[in-house]
C-alpha positions as CSV (number, residue, x, y, z in Angstrom):
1,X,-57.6,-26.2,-28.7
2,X,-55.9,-28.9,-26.0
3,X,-56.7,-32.0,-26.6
4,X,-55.5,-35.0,-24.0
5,X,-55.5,-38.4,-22.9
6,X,-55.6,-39.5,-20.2
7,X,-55.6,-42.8,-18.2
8,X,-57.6,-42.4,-14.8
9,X,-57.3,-44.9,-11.9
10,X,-60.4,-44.8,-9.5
11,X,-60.1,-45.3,-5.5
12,X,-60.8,-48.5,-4.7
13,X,-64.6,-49.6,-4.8
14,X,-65.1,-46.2,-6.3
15,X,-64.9,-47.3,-10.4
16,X,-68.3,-46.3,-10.8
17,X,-68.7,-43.8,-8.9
18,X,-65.8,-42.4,-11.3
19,X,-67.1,-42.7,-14.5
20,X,-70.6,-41.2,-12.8
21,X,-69.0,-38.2,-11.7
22,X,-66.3,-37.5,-15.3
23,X,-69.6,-38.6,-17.8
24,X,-71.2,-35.5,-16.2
25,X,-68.3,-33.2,-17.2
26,X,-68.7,-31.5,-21.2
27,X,-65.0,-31.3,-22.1
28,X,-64.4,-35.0,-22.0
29,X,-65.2,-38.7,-23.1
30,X,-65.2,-41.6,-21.0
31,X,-64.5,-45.0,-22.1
32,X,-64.1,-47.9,-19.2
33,X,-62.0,-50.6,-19.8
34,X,-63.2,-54.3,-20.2
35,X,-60.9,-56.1,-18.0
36,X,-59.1,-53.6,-15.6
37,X,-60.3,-51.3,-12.9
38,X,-59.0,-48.0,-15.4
39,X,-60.7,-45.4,-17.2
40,X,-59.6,-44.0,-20.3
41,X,-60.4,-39.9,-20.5
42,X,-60.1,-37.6,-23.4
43,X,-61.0,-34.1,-22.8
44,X,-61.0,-31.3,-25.7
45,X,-61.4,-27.6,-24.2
46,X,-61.2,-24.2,-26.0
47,X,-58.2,-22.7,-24.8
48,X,-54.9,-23.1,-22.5
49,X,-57.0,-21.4,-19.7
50,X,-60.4,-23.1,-19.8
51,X,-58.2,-26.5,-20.0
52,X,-56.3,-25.3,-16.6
53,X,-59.6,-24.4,-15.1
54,X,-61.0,-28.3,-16.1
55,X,-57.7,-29.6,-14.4
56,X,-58.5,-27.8,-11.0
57,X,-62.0,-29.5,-11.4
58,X,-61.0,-32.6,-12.5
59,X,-58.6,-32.9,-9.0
60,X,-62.2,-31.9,-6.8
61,X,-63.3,-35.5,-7.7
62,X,-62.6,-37.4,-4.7
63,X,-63.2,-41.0,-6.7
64,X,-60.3,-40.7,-8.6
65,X,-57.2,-41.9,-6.9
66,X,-54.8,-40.8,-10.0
67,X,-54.9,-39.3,-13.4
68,X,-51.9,-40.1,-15.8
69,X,-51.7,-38.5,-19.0
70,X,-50.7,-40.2,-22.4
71,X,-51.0,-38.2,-25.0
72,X,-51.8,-34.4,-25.4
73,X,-51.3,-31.5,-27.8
74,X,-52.6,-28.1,-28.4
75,X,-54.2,-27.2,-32.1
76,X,-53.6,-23.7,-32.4
């Protein structure tokens, strides 16, 4: 089971729009920052594949200007 964190840096004026758009998604949790213009993503998926497959969606969402991971590791 992946599990990944991620930092995510919105376009500008779209920080909202953002965390809108990757609060709709199952596989991860959105926390905003206080006092930046980030947002902090975890995402957990089932497998290898169904994490690949939430990657391809995840780079669809024309709000976010970059994603940077921090941390990740697989459970199996």
């Amino acid at each position: 089971m992946p599990i990944k964190s991620y930092i995510a840096y919105p376009a500008e004026g779209k920080r909202q729009e953002l965390i809108n758009t990757l609060k709709k998604f199952e596989e991860c949790e959105v926390i905003p920052s206080e006092n930046h213009d980030i947002v902090i993503v975890i995402t957990e998926t089932n497998s290898k594949e169904e994490e690949k497959v939430f990657e391809a969606r995840l780079k669809e969402v024309n709000s976010l200007m970059m994603l940077s991971m921090v941390a990740g590791f697989d459970t199996n």
